[in-house]
C-alpha positions as CSV (number, residue, x, y, z in Angstrom):
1,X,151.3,93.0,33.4
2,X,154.0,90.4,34.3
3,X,157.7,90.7,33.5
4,X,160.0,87.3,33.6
5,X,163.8,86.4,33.0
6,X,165.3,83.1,33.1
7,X,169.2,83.0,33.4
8,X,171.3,80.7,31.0
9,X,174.3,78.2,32.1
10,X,173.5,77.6,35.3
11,X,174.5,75.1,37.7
12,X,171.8,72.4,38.3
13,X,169.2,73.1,41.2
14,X,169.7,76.2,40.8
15,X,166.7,78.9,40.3
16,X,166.9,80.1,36.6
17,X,163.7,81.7,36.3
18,X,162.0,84.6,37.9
19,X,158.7,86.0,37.3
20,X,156.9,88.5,38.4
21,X,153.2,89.9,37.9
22,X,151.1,93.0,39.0
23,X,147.1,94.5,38.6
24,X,148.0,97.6,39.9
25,X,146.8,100.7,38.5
26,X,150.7,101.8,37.3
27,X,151.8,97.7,36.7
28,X,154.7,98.6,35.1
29,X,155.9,101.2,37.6
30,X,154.9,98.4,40.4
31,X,156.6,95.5,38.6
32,X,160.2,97.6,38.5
33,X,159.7,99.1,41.9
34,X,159.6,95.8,43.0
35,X,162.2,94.2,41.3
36,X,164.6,96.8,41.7
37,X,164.1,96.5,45.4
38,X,164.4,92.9,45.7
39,X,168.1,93.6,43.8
40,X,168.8,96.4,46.0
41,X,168.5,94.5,49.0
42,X,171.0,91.1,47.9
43,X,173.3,93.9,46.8
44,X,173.8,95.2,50.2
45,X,174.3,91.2,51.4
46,X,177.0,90.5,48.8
47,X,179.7,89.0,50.8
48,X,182.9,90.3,50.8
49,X,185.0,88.2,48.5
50,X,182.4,89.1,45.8
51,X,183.1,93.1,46.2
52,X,185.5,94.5,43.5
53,X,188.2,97.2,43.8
54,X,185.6,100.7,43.9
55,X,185.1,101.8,40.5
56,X,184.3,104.7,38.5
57,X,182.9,107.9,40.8
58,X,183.9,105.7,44.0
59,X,180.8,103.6,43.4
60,X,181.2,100.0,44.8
61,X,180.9,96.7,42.3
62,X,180.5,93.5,42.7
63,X,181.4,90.5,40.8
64,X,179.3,89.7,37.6
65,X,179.1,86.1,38.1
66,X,177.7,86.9,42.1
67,X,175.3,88.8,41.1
68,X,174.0,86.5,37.9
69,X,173.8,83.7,40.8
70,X,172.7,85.5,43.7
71,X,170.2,88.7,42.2
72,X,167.1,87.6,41.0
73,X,165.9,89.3,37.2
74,X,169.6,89.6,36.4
75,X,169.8,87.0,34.0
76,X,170.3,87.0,29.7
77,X,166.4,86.4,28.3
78,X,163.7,89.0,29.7
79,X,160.1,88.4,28.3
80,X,157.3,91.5,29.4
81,X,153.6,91.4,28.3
82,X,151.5,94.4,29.1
């Protein structure tokens, strides 16, 4: 299974596509594990000028446009294949 995303209007020389694959036994539970962790982790790096006022429930945000640049899979076109 293999799961992609490429990001739209970014800057040139700057990574726009991500891909991922997986043969595990679960692939699809393997291929969002691991994505979700690799987002988890620049999350916790976002400098502090791209933290937002707390939102909602106290939770912490961070700017849209960081995260589009910065956070790997969190771009406009996603493509899967099973």
């Amino acid at each position: 299974a293999g799961v992609a995303n490429v990001k739209l209007d970014m800057a040139p020389g700057t990574k726009y596509i991500h891909c991922e694959k997986s043969i595990a036994a679960d692939p699809i539970g393997d291929l969002f594990g691991r994505v979700e962790k690799q987002a988890t982790a620049q999350l916790h790096k976002a400098p502090k000028d791209a933290k937002l006022p707390t939102g909602p429930g106290g939770k912490e945000q961070v700017d849209p446009r960081w995260v589009k640049d910065n956070i790997p899979f969190c771009g406009e076109s996603y493509l899967a294949h099973v």
